[in-house]
C-alpha positions in Angstrom: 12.7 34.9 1.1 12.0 31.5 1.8 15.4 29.9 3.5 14.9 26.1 2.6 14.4 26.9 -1.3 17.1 29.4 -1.4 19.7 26.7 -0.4 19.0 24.5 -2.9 16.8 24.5 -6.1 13.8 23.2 -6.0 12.8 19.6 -6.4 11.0 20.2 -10.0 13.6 22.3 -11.6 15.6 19.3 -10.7 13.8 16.6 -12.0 12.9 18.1 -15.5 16.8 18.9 -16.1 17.1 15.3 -17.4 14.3 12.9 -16.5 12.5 13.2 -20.0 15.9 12.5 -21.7 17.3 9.5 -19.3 13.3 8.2 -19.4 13.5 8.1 -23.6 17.3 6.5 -23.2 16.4 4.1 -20.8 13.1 2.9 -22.6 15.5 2.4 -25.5 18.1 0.6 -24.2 15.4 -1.6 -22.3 13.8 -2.1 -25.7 17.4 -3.0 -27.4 18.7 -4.8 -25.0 16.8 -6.2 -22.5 16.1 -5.1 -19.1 19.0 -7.9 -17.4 21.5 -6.5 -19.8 20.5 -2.9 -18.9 20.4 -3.4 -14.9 24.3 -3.7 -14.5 24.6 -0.6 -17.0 21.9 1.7 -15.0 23.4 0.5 -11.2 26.7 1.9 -12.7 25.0 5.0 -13.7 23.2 5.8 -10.3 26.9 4.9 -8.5 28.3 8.1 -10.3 25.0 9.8 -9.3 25.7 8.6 -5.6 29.6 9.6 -5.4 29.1 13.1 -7.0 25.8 14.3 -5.4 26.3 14.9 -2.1 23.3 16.8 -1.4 21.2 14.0 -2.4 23.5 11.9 0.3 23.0 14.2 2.6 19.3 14.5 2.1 18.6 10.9 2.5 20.6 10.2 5.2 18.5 12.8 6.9 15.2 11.1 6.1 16.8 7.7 7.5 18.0 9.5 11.0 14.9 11.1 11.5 12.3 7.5 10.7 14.9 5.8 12.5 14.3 8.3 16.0 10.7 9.0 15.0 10.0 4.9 15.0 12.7 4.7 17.8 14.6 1.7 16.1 18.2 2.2 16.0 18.3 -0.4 12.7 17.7 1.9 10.8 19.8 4.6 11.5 21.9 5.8 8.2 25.3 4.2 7.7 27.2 4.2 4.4 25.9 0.7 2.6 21.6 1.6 3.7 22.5 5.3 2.1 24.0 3.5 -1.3 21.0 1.0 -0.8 18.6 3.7 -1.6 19.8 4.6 -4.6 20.0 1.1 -5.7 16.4 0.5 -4.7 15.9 3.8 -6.9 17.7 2.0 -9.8 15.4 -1.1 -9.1 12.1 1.5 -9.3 13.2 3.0 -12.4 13.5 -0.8 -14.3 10.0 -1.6 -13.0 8.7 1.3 -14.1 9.4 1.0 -17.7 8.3 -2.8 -17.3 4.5 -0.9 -16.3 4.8 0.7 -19.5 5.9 -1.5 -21.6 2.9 -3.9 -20.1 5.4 -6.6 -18.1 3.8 -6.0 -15.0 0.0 -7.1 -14.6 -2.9 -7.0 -11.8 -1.6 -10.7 -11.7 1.8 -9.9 -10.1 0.3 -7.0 -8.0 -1.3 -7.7 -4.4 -4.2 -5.4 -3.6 -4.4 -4.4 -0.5 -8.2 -2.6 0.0 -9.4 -3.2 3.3 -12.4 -0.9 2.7 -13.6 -1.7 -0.8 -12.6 0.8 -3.2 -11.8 -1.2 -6.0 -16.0 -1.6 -6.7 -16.2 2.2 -6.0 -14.3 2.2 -9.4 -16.1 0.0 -11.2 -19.2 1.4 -10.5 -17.6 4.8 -11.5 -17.9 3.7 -15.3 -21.6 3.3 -14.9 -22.6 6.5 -13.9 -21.2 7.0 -10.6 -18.7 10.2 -10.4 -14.9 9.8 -10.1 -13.1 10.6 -7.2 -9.4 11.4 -5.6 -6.4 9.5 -5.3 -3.7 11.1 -3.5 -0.1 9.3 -4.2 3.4 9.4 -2.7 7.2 9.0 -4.0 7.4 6.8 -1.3 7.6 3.3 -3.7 6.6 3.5 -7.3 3.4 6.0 -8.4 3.6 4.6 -11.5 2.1 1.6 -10.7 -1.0 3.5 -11.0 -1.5 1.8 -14.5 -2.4 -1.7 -12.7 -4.4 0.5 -10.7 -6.1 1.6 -13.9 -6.9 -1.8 -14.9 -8.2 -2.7 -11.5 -11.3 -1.3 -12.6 -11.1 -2.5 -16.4 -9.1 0.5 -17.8 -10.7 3.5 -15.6 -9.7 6.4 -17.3 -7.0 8.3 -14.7 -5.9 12.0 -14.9 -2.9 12.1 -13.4 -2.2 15.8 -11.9 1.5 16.9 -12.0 3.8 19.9 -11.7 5.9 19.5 -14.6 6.1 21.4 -17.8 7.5 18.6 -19.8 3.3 16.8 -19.8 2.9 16.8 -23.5 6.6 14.9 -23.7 5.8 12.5 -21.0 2.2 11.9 -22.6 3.8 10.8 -26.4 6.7 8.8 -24.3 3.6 7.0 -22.2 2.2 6.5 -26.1 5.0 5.4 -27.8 5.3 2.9 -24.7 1.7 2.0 -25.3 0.5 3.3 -22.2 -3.1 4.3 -23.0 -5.3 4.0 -19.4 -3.0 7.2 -17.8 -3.1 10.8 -19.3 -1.0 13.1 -17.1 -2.4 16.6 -16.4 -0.3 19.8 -15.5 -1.8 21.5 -12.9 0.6 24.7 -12.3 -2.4 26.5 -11.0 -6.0 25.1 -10.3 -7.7 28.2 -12.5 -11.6 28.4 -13.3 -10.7 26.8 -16.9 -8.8 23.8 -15.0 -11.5 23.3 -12.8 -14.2 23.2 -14.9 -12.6 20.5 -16.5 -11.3 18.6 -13.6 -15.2 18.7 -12.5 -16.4 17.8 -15.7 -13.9 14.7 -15.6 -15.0 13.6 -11.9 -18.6 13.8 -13.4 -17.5 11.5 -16.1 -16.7 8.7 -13.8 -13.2 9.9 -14.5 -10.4 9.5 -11.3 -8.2 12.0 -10.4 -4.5 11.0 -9.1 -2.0 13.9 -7.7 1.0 13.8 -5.5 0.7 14.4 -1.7 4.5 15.3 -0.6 5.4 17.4 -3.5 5.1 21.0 -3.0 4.8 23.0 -6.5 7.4 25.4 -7.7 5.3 28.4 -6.9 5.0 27.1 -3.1 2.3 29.8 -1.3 -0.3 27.2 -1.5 1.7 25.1 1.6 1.1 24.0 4.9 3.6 22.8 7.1 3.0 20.5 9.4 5.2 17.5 11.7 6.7 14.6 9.7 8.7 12.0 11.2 9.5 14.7 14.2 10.6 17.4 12.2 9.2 20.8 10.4 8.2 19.5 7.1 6.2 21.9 3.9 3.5 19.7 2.4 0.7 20.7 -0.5 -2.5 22.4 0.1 -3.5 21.6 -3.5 -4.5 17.8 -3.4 -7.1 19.1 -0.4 -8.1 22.1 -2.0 -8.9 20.8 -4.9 -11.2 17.6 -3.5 -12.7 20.5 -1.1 -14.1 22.7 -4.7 -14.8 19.1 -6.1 -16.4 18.0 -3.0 -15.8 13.9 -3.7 -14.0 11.7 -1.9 -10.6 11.3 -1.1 -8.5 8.1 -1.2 -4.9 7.2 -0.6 -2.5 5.2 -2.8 1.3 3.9 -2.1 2.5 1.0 -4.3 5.7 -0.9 -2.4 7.7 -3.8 -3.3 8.1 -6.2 -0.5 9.6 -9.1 -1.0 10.0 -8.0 -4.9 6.2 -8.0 -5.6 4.6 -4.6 -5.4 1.5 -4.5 -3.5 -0.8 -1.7 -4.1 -2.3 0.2 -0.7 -5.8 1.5 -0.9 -7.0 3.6 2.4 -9.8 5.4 2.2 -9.2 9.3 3.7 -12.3 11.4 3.4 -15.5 10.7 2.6 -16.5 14.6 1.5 -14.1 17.0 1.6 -15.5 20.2 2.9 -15.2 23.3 5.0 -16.8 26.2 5.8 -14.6 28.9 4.4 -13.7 30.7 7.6 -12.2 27.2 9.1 -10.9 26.2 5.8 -7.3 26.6 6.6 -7.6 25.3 10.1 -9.1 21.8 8.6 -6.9 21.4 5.6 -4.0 21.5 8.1 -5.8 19.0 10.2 -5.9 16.9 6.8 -1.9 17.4 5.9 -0.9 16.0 9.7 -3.4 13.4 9.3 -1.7 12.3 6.2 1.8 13.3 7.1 1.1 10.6 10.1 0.3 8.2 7.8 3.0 8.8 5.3 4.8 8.4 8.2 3.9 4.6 8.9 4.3 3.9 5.4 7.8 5.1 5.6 8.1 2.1 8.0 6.9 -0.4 5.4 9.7 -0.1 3.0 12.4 2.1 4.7 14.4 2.4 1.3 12.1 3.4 -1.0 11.5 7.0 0.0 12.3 8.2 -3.4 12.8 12.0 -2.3 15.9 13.1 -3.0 16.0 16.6 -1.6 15.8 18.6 0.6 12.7 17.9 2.6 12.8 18.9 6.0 13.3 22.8 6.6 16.2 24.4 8.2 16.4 24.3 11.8 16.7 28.2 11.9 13.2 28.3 9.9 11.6 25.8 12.4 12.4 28.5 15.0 11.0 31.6 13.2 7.6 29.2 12.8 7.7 28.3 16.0 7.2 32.1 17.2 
């Protein structure tokens, strides 16, 4: 039995307790009253979550020991006010996230950051060029992947999740009048998902799924060194551009100095492998990414928006080790 998700549940069954209900409360109460009436209402509300979840405490005041070692600057090592700032800058993520929704925030008030010229790789995707992969992080806000949507003038994007709550999230992004995002569950990538996730990328259609969430049935993981430590990480994302064969890109959306600036980086030009190495490379893949992740973290310290318990045991880092 697996040590790290016997102690403590696993991330998803966690976040679909009450995320659909706070997400429908919280867009009506933004709608009702206004999102600088709301803000003093939802910091009290993430206060009570701070005082009586310890685990989550604990669990980021992990992450903020371990970036502060890995990057060797003691500034950042955890004290009581940078653990509370955390969830504050969660509070912060959750008000601009229904602003995406609800259409407040435009291209206009997000900085692109594309080095290598994606953005034109999406254009020319709706003119008969296929779609490819974007592969996002909780580090910062993932749902500013509608701008990225209308960086290419409303590119459809499939956006592959773990969640069995989809067809609620879908009407909640409808009613918001979110049309440019349809999410996808992906529980297990089957000949019948396939098939349509190919027939999408053929479309011109992009693909956007999670990079540092392993799924609730976890035998598809690799684990690999983040930040210094033992950490489990996804094979999915790089299995599934390996049987699409198309490129894959990388996406983190941060907020410095409150305007959120969108990170484009390209990560593989093919994926591929001959199927007796395939293992070997996707592991190659996760570390390269888990590095970068890694110098993102750096970026925007308090917006690592993983609230459990990321990093295995110590005891399980020893049986992996022989």
């Amino acid at each position: 039995m697996n040590v790290h998700v016997a102690r403590e549940r696993h991330w998803s069954t966690q976040k679909e307790r009450g995320s659909l209900f706070l997400m429908r409360l919280t867009a009506l109460s933004v709608r009702l009253f206004g999102r600088r009436l709301l803000a003093p209402v939802l910091y009290l509300i993430v206060l009570y979550f701070f005082v009586s979840a310890r685990s989550a405490r604990r669990n980021i005041r992990q992450y903020q020991t371990y970036l502060a070692d890995w990057s060797d600057k003691p500034e950042l090592k955890p004290t009581l006010g940078k653990v509370f700032g955390q969830f504050i800058a969660f509070a912060d993520n959750l008000l601009d996230r229904l602003d995406v929704w609800r259409g407040r925030l435009r291209f206009e008030q997000v900085q692109l950051v594309d080095p290598s010229g994606i953005r034109p790789r999406l254009l020319r995707s709706q003119h008969g060029g296929r779609g490819e992969i974007l592969v996002v992080t909780h580090l910062g806000n993932p749902d500013v992947c509608r701008a990225m949507a209308e960086l290419g003038e409303q590119v459809p994007l499939n956006v592959l999740v773990h969640n069995r709550h989809v067809a609620q999230f879908n009407r909640l992004l409808g009613e918001a009048g979110d049309r440019s995002m349809r999410l996808i569950q992906v529980s297990e990538l089957d000949t019948a998902m396939m098939m349509d996730l190919s027939q999408r990328v053929e479309r011109g259609e992009w693909l956007a799924i999670a990079g540092d969430r392993v799924p609730l049935h976890d035998g598809r993981r690799v684990t690999v060194n983040f930040l210094g430590y033992v950490a489990a990480f996804p094979q999915g994302p790089w299995l599934l551009a390996g049987l699409l064969r198309c490129p894959v890109n990388l996406l983190c959306c941060l907020k410095v100095d409150g305007r959120y600036r969108i990170h484009l980086d390209p990560f593989l030009d093919v994926a591929q492998w001959e199927r007796s190495r395939r293992d070997a490379v996707i592991q190659q893949w996760v570390q390269r990414y888990a590095d970068h992740l890694a110098g993102q973290c750096l970026m925007a310290p308090q917006q690592w928006f993983n609230f459990y318990a990321y990093w295995q045991p110590r005891e399980k880092e020893a049986n992996d080790a022989t």
